[in-house]
ZADO-1210 file (C-alpha; in nm, 4 decimals, padded with zeros to 6 digits):
<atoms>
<atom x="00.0000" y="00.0000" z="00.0000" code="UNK" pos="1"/>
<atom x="00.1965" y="00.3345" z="-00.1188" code="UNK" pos="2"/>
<atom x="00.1557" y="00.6268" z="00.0761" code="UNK" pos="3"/>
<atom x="-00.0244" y="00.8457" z="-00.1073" code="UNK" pos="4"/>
<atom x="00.0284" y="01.2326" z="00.0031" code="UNK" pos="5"/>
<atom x="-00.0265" y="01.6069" z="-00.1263" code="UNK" pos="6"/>
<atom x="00.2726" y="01.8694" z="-00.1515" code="UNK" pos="7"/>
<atom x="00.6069" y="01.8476" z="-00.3573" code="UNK" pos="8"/>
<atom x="00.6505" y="01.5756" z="-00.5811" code="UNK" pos="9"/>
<atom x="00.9121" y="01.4696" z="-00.8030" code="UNK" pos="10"/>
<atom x="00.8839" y="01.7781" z="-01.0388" code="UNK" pos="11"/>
<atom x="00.9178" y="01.9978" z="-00.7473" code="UNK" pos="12"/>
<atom x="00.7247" y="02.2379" z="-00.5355" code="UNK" pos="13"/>
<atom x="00.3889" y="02.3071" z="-00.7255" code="UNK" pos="14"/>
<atom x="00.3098" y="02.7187" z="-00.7795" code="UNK" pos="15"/>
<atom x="-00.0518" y="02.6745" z="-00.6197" code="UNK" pos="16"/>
<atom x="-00.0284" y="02.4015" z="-00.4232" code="UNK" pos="17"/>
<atom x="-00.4110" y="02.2607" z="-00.3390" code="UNK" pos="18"/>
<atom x="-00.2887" y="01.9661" z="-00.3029" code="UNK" pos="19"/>
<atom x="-00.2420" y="02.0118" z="00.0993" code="UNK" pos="20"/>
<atom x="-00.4583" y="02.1504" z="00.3847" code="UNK" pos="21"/>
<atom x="-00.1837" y="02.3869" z="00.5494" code="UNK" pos="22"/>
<atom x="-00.2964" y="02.7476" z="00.6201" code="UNK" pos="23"/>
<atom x="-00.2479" y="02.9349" z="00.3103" code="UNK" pos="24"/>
<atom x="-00.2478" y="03.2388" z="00.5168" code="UNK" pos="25"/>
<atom x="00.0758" y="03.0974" z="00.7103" code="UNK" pos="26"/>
<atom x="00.3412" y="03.0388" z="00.8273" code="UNK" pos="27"/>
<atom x="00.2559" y="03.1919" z="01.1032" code="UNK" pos="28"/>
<atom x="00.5093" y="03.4709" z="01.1834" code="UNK" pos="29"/>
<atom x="00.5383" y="03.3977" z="01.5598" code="UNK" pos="30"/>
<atom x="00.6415" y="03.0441" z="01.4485" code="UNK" pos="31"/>
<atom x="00.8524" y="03.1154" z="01.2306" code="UNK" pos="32"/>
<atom x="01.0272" y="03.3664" z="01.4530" code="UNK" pos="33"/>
<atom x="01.0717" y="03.0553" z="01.7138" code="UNK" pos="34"/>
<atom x="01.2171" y="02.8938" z="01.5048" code="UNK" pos="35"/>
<atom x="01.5097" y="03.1086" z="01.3693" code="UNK" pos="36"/>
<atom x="01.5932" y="03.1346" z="01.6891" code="UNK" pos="37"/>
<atom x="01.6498" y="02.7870" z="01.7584" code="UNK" pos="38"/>
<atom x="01.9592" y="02.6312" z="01.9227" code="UNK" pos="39"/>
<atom x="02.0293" y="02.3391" z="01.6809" code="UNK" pos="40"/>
<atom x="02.3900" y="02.2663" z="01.8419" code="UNK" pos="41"/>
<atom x="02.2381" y="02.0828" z="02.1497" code="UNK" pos="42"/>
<atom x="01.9944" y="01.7593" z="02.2437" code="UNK" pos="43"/>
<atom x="01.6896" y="01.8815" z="02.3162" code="UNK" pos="44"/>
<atom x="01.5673" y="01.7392" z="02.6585" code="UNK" pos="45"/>
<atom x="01.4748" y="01.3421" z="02.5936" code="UNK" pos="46"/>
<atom x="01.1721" y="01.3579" z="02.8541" code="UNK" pos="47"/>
<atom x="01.0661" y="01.7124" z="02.6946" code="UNK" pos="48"/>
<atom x="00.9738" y="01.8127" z="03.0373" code="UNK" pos="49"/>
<atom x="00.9088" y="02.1693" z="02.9909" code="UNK" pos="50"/>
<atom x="00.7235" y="02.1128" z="02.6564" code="UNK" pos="51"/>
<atom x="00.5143" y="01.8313" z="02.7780" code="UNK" pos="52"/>
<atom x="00.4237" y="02.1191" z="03.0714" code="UNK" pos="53"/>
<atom x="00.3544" y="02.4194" z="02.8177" code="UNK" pos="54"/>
<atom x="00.1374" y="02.1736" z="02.6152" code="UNK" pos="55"/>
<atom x="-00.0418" y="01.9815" z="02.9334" code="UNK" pos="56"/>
<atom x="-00.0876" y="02.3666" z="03.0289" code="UNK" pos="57"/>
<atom x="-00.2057" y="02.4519" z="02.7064" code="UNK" pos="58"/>
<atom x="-00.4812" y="02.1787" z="02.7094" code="UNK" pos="59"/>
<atom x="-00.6258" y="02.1707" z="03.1097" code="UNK" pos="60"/>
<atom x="-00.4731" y="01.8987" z="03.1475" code="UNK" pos="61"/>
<atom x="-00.1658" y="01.6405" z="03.3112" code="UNK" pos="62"/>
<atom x="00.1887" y="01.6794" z="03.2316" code="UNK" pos="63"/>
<atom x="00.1899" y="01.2579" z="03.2427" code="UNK" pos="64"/>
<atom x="-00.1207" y="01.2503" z="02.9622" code="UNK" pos="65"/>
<atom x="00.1606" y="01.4083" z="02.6878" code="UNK" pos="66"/>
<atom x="00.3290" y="01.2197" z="02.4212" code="UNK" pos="67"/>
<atom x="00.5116" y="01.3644" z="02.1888" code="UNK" pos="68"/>
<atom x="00.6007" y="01.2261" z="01.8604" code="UNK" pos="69"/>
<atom x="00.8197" y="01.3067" z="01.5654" code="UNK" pos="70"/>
<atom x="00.4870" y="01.3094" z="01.3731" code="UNK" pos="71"/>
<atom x="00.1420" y="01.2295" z="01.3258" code="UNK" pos="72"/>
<atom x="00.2388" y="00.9631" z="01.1035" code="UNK" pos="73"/>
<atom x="00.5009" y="00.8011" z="01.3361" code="UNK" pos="74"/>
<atom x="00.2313" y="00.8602" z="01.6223" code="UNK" pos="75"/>
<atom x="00.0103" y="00.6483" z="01.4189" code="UNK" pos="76"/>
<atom x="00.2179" y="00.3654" z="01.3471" code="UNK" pos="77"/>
<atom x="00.3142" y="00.3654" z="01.7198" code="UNK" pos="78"/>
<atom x="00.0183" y="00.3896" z="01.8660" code="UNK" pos="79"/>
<atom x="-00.1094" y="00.0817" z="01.6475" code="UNK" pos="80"/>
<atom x="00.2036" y="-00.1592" z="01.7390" code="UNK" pos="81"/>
<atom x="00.0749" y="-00.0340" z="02.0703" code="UNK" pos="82"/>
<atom x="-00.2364" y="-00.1897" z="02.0091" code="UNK" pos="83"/>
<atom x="-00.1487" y="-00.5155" z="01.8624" code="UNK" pos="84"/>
<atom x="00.0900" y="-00.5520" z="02.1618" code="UNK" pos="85"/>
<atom x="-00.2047" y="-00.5447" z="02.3854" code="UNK" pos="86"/>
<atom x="-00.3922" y="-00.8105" z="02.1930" code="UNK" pos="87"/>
<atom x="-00.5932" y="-00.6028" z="01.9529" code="UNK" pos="88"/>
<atom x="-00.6480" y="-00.7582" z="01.6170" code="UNK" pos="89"/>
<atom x="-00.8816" y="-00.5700" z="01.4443" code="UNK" pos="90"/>
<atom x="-00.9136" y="-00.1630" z="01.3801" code="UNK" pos="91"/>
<atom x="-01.1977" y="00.0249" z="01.2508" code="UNK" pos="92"/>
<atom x="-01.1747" y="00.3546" z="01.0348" code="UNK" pos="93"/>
<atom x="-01.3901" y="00.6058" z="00.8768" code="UNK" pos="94"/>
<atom x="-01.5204" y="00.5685" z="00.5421" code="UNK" pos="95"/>
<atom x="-01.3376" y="00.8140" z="00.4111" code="UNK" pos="96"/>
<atom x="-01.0064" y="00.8746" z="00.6107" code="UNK" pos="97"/>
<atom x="-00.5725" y="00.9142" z="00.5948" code="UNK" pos="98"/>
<atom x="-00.4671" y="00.6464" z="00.4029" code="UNK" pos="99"/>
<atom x="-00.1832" y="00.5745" z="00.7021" code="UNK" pos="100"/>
<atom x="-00.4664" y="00.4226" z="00.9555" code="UNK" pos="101"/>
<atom x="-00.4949" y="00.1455" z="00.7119" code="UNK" pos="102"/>
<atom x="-00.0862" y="00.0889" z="00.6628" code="UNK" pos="103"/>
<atom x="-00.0477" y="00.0881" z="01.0016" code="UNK" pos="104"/>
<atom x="-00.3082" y="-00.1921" z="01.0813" code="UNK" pos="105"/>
<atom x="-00.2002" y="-00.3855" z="00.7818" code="UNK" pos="106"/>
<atom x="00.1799" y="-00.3457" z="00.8869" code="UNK" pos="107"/>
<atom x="00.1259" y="-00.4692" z="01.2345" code="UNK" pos="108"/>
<atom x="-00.1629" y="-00.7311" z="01.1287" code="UNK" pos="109"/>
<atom x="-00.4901" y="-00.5889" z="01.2378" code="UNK" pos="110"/>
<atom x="-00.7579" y="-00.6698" z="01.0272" code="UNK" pos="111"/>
<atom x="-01.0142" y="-00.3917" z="00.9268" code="UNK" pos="112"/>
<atom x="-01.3293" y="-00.4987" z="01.1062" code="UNK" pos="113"/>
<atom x="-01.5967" y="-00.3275" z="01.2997" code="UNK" pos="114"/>
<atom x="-01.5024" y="-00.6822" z="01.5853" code="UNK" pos="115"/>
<atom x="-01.4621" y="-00.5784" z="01.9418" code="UNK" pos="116"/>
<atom x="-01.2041" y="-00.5032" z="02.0946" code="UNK" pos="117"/>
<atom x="-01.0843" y="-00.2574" z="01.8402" code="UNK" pos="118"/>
<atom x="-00.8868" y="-00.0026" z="01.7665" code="UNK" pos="119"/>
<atom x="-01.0775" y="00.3050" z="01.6287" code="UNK" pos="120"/>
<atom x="-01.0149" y="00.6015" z="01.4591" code="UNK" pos="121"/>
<atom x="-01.1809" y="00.9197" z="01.4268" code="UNK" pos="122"/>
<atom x="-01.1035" y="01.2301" z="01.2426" code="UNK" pos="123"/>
<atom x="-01.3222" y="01.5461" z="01.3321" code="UNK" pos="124"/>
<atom x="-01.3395" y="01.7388" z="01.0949" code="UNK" pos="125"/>
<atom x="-01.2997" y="01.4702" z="00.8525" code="UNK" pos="126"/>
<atom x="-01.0755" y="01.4493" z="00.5935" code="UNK" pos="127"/>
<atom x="-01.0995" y="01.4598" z="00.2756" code="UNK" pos="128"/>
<atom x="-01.4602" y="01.5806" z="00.3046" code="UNK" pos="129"/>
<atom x="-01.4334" y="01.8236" z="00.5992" code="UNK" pos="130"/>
<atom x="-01.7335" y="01.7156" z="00.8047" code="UNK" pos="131"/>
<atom x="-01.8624" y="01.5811" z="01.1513" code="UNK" pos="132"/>
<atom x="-01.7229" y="01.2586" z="01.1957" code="UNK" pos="133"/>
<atom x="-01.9985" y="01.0679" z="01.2907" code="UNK" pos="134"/>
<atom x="-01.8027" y="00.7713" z="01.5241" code="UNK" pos="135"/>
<atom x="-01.7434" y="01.1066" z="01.7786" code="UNK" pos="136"/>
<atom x="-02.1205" y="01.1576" z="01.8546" code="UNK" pos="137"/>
<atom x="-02.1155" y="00.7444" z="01.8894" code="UNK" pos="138"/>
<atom x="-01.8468" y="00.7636" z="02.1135" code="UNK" pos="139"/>
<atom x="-02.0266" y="01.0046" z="02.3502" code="UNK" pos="140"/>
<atom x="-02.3458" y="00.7844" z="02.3307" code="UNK" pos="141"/>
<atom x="-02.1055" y="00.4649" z="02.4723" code="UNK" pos="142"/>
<atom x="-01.8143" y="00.4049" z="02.6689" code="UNK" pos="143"/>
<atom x="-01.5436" y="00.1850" z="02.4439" code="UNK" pos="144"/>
<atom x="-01.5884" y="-00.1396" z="02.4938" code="UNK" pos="145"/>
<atom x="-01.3102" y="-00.3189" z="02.7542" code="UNK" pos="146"/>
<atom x="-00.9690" y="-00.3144" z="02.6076" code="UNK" pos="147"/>
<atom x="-01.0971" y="-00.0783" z="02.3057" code="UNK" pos="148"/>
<atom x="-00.8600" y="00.1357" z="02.2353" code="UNK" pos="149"/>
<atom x="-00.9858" y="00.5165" z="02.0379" code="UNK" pos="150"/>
<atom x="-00.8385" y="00.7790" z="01.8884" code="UNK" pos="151"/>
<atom x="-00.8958" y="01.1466" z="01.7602" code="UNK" pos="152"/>
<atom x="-00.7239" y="01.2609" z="01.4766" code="UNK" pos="153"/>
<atom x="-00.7517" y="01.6148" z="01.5521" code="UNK" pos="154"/>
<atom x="-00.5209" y="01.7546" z="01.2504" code="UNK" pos="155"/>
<atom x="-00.7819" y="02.0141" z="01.1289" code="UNK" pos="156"/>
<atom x="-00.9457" y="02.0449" z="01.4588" code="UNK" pos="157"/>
<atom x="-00.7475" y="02.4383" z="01.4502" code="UNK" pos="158"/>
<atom x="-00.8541" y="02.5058" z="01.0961" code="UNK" pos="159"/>
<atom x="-01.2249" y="02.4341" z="01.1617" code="UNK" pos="160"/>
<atom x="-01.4142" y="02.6843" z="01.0115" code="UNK" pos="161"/>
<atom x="-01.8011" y="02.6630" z="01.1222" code="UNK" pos="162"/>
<atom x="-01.9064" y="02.5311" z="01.4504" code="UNK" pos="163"/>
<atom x="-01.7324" y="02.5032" z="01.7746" code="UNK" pos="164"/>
<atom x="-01.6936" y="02.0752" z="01.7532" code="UNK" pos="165"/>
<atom x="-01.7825" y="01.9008" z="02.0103" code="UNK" pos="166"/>
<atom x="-01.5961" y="01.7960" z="02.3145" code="UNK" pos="167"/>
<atom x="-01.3543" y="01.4776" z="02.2820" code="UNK" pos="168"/>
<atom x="-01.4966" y="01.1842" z="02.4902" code="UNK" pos="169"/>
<atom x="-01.3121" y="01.1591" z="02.8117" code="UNK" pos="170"/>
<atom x="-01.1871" y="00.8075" z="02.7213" code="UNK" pos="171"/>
<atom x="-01.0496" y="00.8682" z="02.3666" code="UNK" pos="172"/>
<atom x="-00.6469" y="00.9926" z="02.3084" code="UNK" pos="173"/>
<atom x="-00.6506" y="01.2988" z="02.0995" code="UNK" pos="174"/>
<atom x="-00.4141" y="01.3524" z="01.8384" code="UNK" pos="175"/>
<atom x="-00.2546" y="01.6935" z="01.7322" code="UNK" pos="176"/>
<atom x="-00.0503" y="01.8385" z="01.4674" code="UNK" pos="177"/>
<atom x="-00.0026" y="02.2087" z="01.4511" code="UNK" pos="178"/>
<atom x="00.2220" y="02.2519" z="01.1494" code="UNK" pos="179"/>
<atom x="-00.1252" y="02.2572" z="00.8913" code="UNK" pos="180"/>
<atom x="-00.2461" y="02.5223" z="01.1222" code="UNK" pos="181"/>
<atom x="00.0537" y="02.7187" z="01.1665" code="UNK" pos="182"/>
<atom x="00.1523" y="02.6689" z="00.7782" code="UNK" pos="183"/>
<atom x="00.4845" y="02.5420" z="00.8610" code="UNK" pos="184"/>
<atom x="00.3845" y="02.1506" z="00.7356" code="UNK" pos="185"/>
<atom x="00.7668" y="02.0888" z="00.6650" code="UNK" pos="186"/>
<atom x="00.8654" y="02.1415" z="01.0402" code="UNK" pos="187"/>
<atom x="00.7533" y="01.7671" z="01.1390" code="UNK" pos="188"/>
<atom x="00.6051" y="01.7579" z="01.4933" code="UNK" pos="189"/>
<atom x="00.3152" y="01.6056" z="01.6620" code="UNK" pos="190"/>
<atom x="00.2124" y="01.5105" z="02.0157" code="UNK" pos="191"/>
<atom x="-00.1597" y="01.2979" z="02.1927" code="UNK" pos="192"/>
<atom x="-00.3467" y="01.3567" z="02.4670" code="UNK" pos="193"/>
<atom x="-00.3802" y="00.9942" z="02.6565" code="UNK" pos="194"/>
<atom x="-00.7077" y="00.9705" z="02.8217" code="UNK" pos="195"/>
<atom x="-00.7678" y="01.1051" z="03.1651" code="UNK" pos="196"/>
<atom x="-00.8115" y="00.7331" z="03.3309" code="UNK" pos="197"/>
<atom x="-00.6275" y="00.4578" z="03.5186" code="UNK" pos="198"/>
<atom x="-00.6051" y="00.2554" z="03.1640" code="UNK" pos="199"/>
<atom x="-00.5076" y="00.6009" z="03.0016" code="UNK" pos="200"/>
<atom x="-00.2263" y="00.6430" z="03.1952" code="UNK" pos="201"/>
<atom x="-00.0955" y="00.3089" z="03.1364" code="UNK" pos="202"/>
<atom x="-00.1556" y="00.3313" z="02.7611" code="UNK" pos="203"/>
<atom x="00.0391" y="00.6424" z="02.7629" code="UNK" pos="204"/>
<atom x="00.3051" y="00.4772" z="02.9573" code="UNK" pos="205"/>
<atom x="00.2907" y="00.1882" z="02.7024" code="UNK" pos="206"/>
<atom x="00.3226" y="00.4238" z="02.3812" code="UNK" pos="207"/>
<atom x="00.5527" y="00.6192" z="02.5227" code="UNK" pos="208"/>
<atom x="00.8258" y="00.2774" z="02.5625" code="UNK" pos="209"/>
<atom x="00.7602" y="00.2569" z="02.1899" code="UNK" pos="210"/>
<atom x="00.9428" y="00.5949" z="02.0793" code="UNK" pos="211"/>
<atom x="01.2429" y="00.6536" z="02.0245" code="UNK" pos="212"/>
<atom x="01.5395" y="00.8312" z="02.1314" code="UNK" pos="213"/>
<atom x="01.4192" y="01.2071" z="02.1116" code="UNK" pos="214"/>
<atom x="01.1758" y="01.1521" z="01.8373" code="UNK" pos="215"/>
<atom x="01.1675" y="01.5639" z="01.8201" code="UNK" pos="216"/>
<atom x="01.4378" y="01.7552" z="01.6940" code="UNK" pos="217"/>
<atom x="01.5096" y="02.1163" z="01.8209" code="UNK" pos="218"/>
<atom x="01.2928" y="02.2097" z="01.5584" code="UNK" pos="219"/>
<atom x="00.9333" y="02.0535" z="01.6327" code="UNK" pos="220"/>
<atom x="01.0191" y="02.1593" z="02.0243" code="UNK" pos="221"/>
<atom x="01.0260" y="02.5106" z="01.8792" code="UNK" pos="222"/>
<atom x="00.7389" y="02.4621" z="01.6784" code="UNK" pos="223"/>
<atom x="00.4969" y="02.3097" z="01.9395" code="UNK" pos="224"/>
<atom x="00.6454" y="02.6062" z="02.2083" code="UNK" pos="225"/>
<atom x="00.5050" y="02.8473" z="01.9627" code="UNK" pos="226"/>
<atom x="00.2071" y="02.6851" z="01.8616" code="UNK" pos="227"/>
<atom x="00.0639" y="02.7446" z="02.2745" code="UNK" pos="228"/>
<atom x="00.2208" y="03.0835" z="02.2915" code="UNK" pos="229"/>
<atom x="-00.0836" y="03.3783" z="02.3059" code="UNK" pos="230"/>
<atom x="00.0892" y="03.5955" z="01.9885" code="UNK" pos="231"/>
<atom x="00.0604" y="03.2507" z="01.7564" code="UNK" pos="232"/>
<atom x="-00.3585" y="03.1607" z="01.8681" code="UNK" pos="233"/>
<atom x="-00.4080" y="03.5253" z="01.7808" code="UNK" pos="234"/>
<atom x="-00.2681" y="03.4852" z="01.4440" code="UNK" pos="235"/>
<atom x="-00.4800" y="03.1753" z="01.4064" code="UNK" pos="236"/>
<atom x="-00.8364" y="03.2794" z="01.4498" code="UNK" pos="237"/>
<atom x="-00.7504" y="03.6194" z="01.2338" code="UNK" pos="238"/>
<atom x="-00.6455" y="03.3499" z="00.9645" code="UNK" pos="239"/>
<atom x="-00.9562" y="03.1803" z="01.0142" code="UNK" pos="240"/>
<atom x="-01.1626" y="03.4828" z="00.8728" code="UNK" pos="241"/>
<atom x="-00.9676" y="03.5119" z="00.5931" code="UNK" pos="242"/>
<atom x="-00.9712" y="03.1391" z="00.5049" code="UNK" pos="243"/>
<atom x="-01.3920" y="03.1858" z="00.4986" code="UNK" pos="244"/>
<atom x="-01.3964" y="03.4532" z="00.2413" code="UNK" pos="245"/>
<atom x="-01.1331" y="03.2397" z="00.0574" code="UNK" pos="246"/>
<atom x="-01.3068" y="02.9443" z="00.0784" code="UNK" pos="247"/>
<atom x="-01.6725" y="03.0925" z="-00.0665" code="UNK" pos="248"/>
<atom x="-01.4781" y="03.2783" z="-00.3324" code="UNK" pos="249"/>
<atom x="-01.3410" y="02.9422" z="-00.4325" code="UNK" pos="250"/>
<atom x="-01.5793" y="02.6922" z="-00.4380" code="UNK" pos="251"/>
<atom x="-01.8202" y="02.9144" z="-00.6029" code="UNK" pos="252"/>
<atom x="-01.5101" y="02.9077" z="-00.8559" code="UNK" pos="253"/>
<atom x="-01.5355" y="02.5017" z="-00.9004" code="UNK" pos="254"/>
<atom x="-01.9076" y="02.5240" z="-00.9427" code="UNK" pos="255"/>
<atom x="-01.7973" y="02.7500" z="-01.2399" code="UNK" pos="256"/>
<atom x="-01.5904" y="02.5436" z="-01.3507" code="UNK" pos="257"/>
<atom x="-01.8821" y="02.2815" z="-01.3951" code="UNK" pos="258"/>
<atom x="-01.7573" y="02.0567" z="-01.0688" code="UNK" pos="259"/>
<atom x="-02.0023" y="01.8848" z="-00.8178" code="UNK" pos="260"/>
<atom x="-01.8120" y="02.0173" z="-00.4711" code="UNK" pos="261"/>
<atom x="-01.9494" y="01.8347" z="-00.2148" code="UNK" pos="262"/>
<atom x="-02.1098" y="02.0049" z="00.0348" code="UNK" pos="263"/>
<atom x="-02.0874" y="01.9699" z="00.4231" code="UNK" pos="264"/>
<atom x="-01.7496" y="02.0984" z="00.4615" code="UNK" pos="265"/>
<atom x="-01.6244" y="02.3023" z="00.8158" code="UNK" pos="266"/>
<atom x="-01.3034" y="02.2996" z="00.7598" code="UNK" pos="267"/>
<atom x="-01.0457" y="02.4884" z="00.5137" code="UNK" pos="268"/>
<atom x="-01.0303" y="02.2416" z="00.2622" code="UNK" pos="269"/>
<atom x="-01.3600" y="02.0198" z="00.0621" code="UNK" pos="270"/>
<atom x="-01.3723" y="01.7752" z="-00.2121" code="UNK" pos="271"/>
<atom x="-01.5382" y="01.8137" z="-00.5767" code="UNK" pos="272"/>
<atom x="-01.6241" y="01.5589" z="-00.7987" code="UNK" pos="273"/>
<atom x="-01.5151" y="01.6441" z="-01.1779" code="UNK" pos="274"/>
<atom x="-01.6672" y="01.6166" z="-01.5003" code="UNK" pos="275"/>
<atom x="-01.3948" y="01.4272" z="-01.6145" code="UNK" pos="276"/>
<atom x="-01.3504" y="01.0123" z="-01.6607" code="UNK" pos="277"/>
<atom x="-00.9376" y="00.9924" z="-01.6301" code="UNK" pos="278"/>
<atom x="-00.8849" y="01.2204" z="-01.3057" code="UNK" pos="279"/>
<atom x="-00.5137" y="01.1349" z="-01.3072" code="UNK" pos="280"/>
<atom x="-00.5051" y="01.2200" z="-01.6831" code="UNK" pos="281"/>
<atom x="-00.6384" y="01.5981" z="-01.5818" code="UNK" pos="282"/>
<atom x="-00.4558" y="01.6294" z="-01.2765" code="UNK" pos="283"/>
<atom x="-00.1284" y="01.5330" z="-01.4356" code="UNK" pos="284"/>
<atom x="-00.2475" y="01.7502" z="-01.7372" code="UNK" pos="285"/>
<atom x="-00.2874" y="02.0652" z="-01.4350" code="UNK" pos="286"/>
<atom x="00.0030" y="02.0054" z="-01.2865" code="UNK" pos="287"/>
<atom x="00.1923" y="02.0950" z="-01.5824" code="UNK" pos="288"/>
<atom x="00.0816" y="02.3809" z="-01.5411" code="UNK" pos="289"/>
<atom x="00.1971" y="02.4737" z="-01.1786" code="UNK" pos="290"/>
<atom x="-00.1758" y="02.3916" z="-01.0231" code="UNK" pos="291"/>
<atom x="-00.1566" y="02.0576" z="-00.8122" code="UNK" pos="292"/>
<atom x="-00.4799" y="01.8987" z="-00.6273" code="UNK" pos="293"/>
<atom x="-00.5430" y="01.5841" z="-00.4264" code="UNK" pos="294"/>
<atom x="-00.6796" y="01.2455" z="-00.6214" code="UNK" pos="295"/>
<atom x="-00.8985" y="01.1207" z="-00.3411" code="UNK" pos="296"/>
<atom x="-00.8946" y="00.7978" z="-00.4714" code="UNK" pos="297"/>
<atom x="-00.6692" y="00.6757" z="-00.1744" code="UNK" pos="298"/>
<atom x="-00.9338" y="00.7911" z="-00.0213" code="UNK" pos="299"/>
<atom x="-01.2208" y="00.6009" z="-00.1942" code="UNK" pos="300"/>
<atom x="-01.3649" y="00.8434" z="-00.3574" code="UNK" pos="301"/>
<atom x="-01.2368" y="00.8353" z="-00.7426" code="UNK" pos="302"/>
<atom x="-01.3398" y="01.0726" z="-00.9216" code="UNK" pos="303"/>
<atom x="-01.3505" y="01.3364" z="-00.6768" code="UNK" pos="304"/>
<atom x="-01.0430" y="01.5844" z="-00.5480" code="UNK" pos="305"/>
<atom x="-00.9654" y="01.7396" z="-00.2377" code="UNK" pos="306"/>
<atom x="-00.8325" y="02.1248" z="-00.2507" code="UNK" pos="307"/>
<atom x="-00.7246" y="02.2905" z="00.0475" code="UNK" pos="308"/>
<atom x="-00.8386" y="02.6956" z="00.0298" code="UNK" pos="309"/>
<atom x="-00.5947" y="02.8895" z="-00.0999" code="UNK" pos="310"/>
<atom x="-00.5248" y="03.2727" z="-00.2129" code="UNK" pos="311"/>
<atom x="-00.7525" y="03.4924" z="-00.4848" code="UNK" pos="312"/>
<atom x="-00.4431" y="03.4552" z="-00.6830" code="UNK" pos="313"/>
<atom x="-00.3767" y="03.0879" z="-00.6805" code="UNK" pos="314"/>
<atom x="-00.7691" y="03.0307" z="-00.7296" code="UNK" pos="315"/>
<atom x="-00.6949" y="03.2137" z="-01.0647" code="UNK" pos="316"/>
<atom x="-00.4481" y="03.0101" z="-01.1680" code="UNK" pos="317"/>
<atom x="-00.6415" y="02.7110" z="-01.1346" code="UNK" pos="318"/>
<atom x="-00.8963" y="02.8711" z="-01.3513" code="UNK" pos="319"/>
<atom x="-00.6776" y="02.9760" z="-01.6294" code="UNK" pos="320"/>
<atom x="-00.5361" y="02.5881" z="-01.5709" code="UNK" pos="321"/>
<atom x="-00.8161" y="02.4464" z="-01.6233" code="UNK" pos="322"/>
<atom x="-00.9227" y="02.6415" z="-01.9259" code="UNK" pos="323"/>
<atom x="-00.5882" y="02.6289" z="-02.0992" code="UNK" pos="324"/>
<atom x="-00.5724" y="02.2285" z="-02.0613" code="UNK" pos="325"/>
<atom x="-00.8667" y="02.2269" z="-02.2756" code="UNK" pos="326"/>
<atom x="-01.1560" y="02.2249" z="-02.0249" code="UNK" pos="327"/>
<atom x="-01.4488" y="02.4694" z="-02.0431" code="UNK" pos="328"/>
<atom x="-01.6999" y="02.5985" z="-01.7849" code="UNK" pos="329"/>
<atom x="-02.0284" y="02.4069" z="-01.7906" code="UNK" pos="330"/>
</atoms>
């Protein structure tokens, strides 16, 4: 199973990049301040003690409920040898989801099956469609079952942009990953929220044997510092306004353009289904031409593409794109 993800490729960094769900209002100056002002000649701490405080801080809650990780993606795969360590042999997605829940479960032999116990995963909002997951209002309804283990993939949680979400069930680990919100997606750091329980604590305590040696460089401690720091939220919900008016200027663009977008979405970032048959044909076609979206057929949904809400003048672009490949409004 190939992991299948947006941003450069081999022909380089795309010119209007919709291919990702970063802020397009980023990076975030604060961020990027911390950052050139980071001391890369020494270890960072390998506990992260004064991170894991700023973050528990940050969050309400326990310094001991912090893991950090050198990314979502490594967080994933660790949390899911985790699970199969613990007995778990089957893991249940969403429909629609990142393609590295499944990867992980294959790689460590869990079979995707809604068969208790389980390990679940939730994404809120959702990607690639940008809604309500639905398992999280489950979830609420019902304790897990015994020895379940859940988890909230809260990626895009910062970049929601309708709707307050709802609080995380108190037995689920929550997953975050500031970089999309803070723009800065090639500065790779990540931590989770264990649940505030007896069994949390020791899951915690079990993922947290499974890392390695300082899985953050003195760059994602920088990053995550920032990311709780008052100057760098501020910049955040003044981004979110911006993203809105983006994000009605464009998808009334793609309806334009003659594409289905799909509606539902809260987040920066929705899906459209286009009036094309070969998808990759077009989006190869668009790329030569400096405009690069998501296939969300890793996704299961072929025929449709994901575009993350970018800039007036990057919107452009993808119209003159699409016109200039040979495609016409509808």
């Amino acid at each position: 199973m190939n992991a299948v993800h947006g941003g450069p490729d081999a022909l380089g960094v795309p010119a209007h990049d919709f291919s990702t769900n970063a802020n397009a209002c980023g990076p975030c100056p604060q961020a990027l301040a911390a950052l050139r002002e980071v001391d890369r000649s020494r270890y960072p701490d390998p506990a992260y003690t004064a991170l894991r405080a700023r973050l528990a801080a940050f969050h309400g809650v326990e310094a001991g409920r912090i893991v950090v990780a050198a990314s979502a993606s490594e967080f994933i795969h660790r949390i899911t040898a985790c699970a199969a360590r613990a007995g778990l042999r089957h893991a249940v997605l969403p429909a629609h989801g990142y393609g590295d829940y499944a990867r992980a479960a294959q790689a460590w032999g869990l079979a995707l099956a809604p068969q208790e116990p389980a390990l679940h995963w939730a994404c809120e909002p959702a990607s690639p469609l940008g809604t309500a997951d639905a398992a999280l209002a489950q979830w609420a309804r019902q304790p897990a079952p015994p020895g379940a283990l859940r988890v909230i993939d809260c990626a895009y949680a910062p970049l929601r942009l309708e709707g307050a979400g709802a609080a995380p069930p108190g037995d689920a680990w929550q997953m975050w990953t500031p970089n999309k919100a803070l723009g800065l997606t090639g500065v790779r750091a990540a931590y989770a929220i264990a649940p505030g329980t007896a069994e949390g604590v020791s899951q915690a305590a079990a993922v947290q044997a499974l890392a390695p040696s300082w899985p953050l460089g003195a760059d994602g401690v920088a990053l995550l510092q920032g990311w709780v720091e008052e100057g760098a939220q501020a910049w955040l919900a003044a981004s979110l306004a911006t993203l809105r008016g983006w994000k009605e200027r464009q998808a009334a663009l793609c309806t334009a353009l003659g594409w289905a977008v799909v509606p539902g979405s809260l987040a920066n970032y929705f899906t459209a289904r286009l009036p094309v048959g070969d998808v990759p044909a077009v989006l190869q076609a668009l790329r030569g031409r400096g405009v690069k979206l998501r296939d969300c057929a890793s996704f299961g949904l072929p025929g449709h593409v994901r575009l993350g809400v970018l800039a007036p003048v990057s919107q452009q672009a993808l119209h003159e794109a699409w016109t200039g490949a040979g495609y016409h409004f509808a």
